[in-house]
N, C-alpha and C positions, 0 to 999 in steps of 0.2 A: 469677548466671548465669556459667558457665563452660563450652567447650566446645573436643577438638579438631579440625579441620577439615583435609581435602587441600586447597595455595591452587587448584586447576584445580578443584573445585566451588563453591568463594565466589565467584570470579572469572564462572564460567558464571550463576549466579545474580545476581550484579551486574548485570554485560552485559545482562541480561533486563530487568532495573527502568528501566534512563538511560532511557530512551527516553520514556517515562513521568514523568518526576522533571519539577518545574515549573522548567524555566530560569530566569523572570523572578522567580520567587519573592516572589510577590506577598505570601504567609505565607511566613518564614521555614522554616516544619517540614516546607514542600510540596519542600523542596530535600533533605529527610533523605528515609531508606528505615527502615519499621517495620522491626525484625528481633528476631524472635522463635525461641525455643526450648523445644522440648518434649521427651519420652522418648527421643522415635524419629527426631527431622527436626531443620533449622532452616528459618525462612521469612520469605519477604522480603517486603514489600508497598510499592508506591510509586503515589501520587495526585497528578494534578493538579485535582480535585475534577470533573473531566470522564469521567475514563476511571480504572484501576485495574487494577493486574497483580499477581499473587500467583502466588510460586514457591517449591517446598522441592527443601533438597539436604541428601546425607546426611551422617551424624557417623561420625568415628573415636573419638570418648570422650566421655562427657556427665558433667559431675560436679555441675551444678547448671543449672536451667532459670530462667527469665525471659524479659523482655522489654523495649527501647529503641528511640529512635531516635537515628539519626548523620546524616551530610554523605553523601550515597549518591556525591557524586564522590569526595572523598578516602580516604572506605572501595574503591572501587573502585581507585583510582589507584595507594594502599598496597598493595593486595594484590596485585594485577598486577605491579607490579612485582617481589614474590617471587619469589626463583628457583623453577624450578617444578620440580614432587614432593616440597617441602619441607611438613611439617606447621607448619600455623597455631594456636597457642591465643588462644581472645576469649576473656577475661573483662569482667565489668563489677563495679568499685569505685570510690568516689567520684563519681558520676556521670560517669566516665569509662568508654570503651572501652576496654579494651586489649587487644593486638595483639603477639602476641608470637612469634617464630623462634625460630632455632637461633641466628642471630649477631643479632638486634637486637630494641628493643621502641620500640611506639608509641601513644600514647594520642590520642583524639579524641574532643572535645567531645560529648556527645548532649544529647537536649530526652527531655520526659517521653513516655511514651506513649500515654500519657491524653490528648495533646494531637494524637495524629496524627487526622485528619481521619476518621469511619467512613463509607464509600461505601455509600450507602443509595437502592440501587436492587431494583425486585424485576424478578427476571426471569421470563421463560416456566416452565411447569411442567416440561411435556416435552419433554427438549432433543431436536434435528435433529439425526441423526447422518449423517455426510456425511464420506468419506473425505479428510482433511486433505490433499494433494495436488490436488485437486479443485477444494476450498473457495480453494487458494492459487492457481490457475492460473485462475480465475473471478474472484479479486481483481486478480492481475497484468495479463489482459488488456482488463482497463478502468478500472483505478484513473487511468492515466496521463490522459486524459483530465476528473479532475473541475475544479475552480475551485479558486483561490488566492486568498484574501482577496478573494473580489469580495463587493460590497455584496449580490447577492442570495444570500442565506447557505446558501438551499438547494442553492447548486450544489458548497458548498466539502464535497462528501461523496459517496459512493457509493449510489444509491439500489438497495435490493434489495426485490426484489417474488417471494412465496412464494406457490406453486398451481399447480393443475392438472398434478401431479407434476414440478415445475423450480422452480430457484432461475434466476432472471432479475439481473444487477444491469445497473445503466446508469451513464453520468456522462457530465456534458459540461461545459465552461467556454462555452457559446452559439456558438462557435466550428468546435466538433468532436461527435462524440457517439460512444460505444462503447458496445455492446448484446452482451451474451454469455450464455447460461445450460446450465446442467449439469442432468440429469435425477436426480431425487431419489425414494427408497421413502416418500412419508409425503403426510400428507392437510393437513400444513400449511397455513396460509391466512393471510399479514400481506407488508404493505406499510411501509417506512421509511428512511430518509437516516443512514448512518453516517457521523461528523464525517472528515473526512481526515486529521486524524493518527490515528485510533482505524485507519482503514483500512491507514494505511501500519505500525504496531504488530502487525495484525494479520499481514498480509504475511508479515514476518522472524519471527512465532511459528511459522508457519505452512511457512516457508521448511524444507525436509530435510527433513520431520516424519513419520514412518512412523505408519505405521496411520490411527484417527478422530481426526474433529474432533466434538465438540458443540455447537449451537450453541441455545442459549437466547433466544429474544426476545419481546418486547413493545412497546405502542405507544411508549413512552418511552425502555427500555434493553434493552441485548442483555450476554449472559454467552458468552465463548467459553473451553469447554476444551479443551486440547490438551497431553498429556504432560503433565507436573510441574506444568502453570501452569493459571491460571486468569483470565482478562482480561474486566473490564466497562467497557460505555461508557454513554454515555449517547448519545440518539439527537438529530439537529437536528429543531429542532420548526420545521414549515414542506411545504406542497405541491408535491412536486417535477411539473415541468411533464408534459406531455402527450407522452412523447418517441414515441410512434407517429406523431405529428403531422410532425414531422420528419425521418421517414425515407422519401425521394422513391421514389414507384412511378411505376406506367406502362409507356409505352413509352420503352429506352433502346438508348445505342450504349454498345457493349461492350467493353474494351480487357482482354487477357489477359497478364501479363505477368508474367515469374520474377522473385520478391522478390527475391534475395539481386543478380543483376545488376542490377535499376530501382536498389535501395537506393545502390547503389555511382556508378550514372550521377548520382543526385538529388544524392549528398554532392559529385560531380566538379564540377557544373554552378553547386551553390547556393554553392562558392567565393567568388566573382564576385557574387552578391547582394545586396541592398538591406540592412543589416545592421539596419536599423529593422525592414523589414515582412520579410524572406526572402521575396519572390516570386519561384516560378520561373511562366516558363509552357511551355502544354503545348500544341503545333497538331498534331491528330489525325489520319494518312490511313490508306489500305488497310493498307499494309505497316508501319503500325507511329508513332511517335509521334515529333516532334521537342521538345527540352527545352532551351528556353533563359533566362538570365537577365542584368539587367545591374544598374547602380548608379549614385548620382550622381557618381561619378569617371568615366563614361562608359567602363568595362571591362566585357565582353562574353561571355558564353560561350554556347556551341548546341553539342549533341549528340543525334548522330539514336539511337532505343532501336528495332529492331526488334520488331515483336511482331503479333498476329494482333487484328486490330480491325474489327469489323461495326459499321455503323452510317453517320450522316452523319458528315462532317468538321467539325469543331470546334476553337476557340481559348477556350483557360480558363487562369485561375493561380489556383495554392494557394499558399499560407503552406508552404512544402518542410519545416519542420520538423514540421509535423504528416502529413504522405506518413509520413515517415521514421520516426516513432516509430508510425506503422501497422505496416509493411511489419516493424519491429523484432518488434511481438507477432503480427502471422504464422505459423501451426503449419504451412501447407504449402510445398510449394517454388512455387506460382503463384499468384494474385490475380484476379479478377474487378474490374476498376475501370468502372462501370456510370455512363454522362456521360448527364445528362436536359436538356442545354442550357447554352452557354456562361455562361448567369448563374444557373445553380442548382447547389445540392450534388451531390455525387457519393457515390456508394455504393459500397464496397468490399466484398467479400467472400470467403472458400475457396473455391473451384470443386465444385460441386454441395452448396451447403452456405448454412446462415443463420447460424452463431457460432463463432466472433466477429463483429461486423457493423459496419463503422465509416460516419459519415457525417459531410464534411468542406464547409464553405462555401466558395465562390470568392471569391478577391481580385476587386477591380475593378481592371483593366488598360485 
């Protein structure tokens, strides 16, 4: 194998793999990146035997094809550092890589390729085509809410639910809940829980990305293609909850109030908060809401938010850091915050609108 390479396409193709690469490196070869070469491309592939990303970039000269693997950080680390618009030649001799400039060479260990892991999932036949912008603003504004390592494992993921022409996802850590979906052309029909790192992966593919996205799924894995790459995961096996169940109806009092000033009052006030629980709270009247918080140093903060509020008068507190990372994935400049009584959730939402839809529990105060 030999070939030569511009370093600003090794390097974009790098970038693409880490995220992917098994940190903990439970097998040694989960820490390398396949890298192969053919007539027309070279391509990367990197596994943590969960999830799998595969991307090609192109060649300045090919004089001999193959295939290896290396250390996907050090091949990354070398080449990035090259000055850049400088041409790269890889070759592989000796079960060596080598890495060679204009003023330096480098060689780096590899493992056989035989040995790299093959991700053996099948996916959906015909993939869901859904414009990649879409697909990532439908990730973004409710990834932030799933679970982190909690024990019930179904929550450590985005669950998406396809029908009735809409892609619907949810997540919640039991805490919080985010409800968003985009309208789709296709007669799709599946329900399933993508892992959270496979979600946050998807994000940054997904992140700039002009034109579709495809998306391939099944009860077990899903295949997403976009541009040059190609990303499989595997899905979490487990029933995610009843989140209809959880989203308080009725009758409520309604507080309306510009994101971008609450956001600013909330970060002024929650200063001064409990840095264990961040509670602020919130006592509701006619002309608008008062927000105050304090802490066990007995330091104090209140600030009145004007704003337009029908309803009874009410005293409730949130966890302020979940308000905030609300009000942050907000597409309009105002909010619906919809209070169904001082010891139940609250519902958030756009004004004349259902998604995004957030649904946040109250502290006890």
């Amino acid at each position: 194998m030999e070939i030569n390479v511009k370093k600003e396409d090794i390097v974009s193709a790098l970038n693409i793999t880490l995220g992917v690469v098994e940190k903990r490196q439970t097998l040694p070869i989960l820490a390398n990146v396949l890298f192969e070469v053919d007539e027309n491309s070279f391509k990367l592939t990197a596994t943590d035997l969960e999830s799998e990303v595969t991307t090609r970039g192109s060649l300045l000269d090919m004089k001999s094809v193959g295939k290896i693997t290396t250390s996907a950080k050090k091949f990354n680390e070398l080449c990035r550092l090259i000055p850049d618009g400088e041409e790269i030649n890889l070759s592989l001799k000796s079960d060596k890589l080598n890495i060679k400039t204009k003023n330096g060479k480098y060689s780096l260990s590899t493992l056989p390729s035989s040995d790299f892991p093959i991700f053996d999932i099948e996916s959906g036949d015909n993939p869901l085509v859904i414009p990649a912008k879409d697909l990532q603003e439908l990730i973004k504004n409710t990834s932030f809410a799933m679970g982190n390592q909690d024990w019930r494992h179904y929550l450590n993921g985005l669950f998406i639910s396809i029908g009735n022409g809409q892609i619907t996802a949810v997540s919640t850590d039991a805490h919080r809940l985010a409800v968003a979906n985009i309208p789709i052309n296709s007669d799709h029909s599946f329900s399933g829980i993508i892992p959270r790192k496979s979600i946050n992966e998807m994000a940054k593919f997904l992140s700039d990305q002009p034109g579709n996205a495809e998306l391939k799924i099944n009860d077990s894995s899903l295949e997403l293609a976009v541009g040059n790459l190609i990303f499989k995961s595997k899905l979490i096996d487990g029933k995610f909850p009843d989140y209809q169940q959880v989203i308080p109806s009725g009758e409520s009092s309604m507080l309306e109030i510009n994101v971008k000033d609450f956001s600013e009052t909330l970060s002024r006030v929650s200063v001064l908060s409990s840095e264990k629980y961040k509670g602020i709270r919130l006592i509701t009247s006619s002309d608008g809401v008062r927000i105050s918080a304090n802490n066990p140093e007995q330091e104090e903060a209140e600030e009145f938010f004007p704003a337009s509020y029908k309803g009874e008068d009410l005293d409730i507190a949130f966890n302020v850091t979940y308000l905030q990372e609300i009000m942050s994935h907000m597409q309009t400049d105002t909010c619906h915050i919809n209070f169904f009584g001082s010891d139940k959730s609250c519902l958030l939402t756009p004004p004349g609108g259902d998604s995004p839809k957030y649904v946040v529990m109250p502290l006890l105060i």
